[in-house]
N, C-alpha and C positions, 0 to 999 in steps of 0.2 A: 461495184464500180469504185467504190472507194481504194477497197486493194491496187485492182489496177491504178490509180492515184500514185498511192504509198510505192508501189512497186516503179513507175516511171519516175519519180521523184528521187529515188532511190536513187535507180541507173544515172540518172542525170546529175548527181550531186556527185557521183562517185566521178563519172566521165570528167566533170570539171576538175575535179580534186586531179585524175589522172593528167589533164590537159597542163597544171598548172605545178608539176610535179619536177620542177627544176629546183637541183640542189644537194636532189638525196635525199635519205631518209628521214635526217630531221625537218626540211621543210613539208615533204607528204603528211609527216606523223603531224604537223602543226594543223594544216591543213587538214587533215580528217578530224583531229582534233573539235578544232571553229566548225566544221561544221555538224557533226554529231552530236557535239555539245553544246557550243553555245548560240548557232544556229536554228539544227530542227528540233532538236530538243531529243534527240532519239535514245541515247543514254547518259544518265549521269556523270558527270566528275568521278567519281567516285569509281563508277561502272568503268568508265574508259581507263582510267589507271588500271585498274583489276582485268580488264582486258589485257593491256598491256603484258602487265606483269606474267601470266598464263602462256601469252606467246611469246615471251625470251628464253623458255624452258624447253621449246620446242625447236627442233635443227629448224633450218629454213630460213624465207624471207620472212620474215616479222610482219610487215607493213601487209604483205599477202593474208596475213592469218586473221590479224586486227580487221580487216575490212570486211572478213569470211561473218568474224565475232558481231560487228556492230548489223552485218548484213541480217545475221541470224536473229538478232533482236527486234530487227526491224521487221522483216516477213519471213521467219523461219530457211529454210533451206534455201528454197527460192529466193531468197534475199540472198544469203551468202552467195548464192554464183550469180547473180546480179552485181550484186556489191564490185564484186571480184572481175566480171568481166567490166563493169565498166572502168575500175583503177588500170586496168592492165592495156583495155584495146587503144586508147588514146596513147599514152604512155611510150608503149611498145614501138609504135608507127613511128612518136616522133624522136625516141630516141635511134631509131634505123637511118630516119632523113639527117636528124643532125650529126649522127656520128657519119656519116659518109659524106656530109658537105665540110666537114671538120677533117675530115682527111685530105680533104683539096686544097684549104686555108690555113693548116695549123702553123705554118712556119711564119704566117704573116706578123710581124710583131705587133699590131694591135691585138690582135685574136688573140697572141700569148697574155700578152698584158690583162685581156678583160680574164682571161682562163685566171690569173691568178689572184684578180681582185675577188672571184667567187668564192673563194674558200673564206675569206673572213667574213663575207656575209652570211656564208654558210653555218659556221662557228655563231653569230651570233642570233640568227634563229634557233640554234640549238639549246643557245642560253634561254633565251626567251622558254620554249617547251621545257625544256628541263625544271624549270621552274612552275610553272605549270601543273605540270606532271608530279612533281614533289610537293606540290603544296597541298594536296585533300591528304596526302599521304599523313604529313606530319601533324595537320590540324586534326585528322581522327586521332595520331598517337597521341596530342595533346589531351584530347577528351577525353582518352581511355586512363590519361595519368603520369604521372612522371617514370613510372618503368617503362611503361610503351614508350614515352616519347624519347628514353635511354637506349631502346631497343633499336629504333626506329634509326635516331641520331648513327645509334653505332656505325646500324650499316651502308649509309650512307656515306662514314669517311671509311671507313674497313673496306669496302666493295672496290671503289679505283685501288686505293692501297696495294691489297692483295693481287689484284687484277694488271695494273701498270708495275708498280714500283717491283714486288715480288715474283711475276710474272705467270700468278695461278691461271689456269685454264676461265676462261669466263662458263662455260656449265658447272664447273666446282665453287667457281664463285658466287654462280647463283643456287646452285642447289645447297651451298653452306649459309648461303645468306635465307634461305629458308627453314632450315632447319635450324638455324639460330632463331629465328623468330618462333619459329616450335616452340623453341624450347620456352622462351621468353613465353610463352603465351600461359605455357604448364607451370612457369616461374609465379607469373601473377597470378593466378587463379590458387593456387597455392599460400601466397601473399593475403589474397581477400578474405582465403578461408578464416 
């Protein structure tokens, strides 16, 4: 009985996440965010960054994969395509109705007008997670020492760097930002010895 519990609970948290899922990626990623964390409690800080991190290495939708992740932690398999269908079946519906009533009203100048006030609020939920998301990051590199949290720093400004300004492919830029930390890791343990 209880699984069933965990497992309608589950569906249900996701559905709403899916329901409430205006804005894009960074307001879903917020929203799974509040509620896996610091809601049901279902994985750590910590856990959900490492989530994270795991599915940007991967082609795909991200936000798809991260849900599959927390799903599987929460009831194994069966979680992940719970998870999964409930972010997607709300989601999916209402982006059908509103992109086709949106087709009827787009020229209307307020409908433009609101169309452009979302992006800054979208921008600034992004702020919001992104910080979030970087903060267990840098507070473990803090504990682990002042290499780590060199390590840590670097790629934090190196990653857009090479990514916007240089125009590195973002899989090179994150499979160099891993293998930098490799390396960083073989650095320090070498350090300690």
């Amino acid at each position: 009985m209880y699984r069933e519990r965990t497992i309608w609970n589950l569906f249900r948290q996701f559905v709403t996440i899916g329901l409430q899922s205006f804005g894009g990626g960074a307001t879903t990623l917020y929203l799974m965010r509040r509620v896996s964390v610091d809601e049901q409690h279902w994985v750590s800080d910590t856990e959900y960054t490492a989530f994270w991190g795991m599915v940007q290495i991967a082609p795909g939708i991200n936000l798809l994969g991260q849900s599959v992740l927390i799903g599987h932690k929460v009831a194994g398999l069966r979680g992940s395509l719970i998870a999964l269908a409930g972010l997607l079946l709300p989601s999916t519906a209402l982006t059908v109705a509103i992109t086709a009533a949106y087709a009827v009203i787009r020229t209307n100048p307020l409908v433009m007008a609101a169309v452009h006030a979302i992006i800054p609020a979208t921008v600034g939920i992004g702020c919001v997670l992104a910080y979030q998301m970087l903060s267990p990051v840098l507070q473990a590199s803090r504990s682990e020492g002042v290499r780590s949290l060199v390590l840590s720093s670097v790629v934090v400004i190196a990653a857009p760097v090479f990514f916007i300004v240089v125009g590195v492919p973002a899989v090179i830029v994150l499979w160099g930002a891993g293998v930098w930390c490799a390396m960083g890791a073989i650095w320090m343990r070498r350090g300690a010895v």
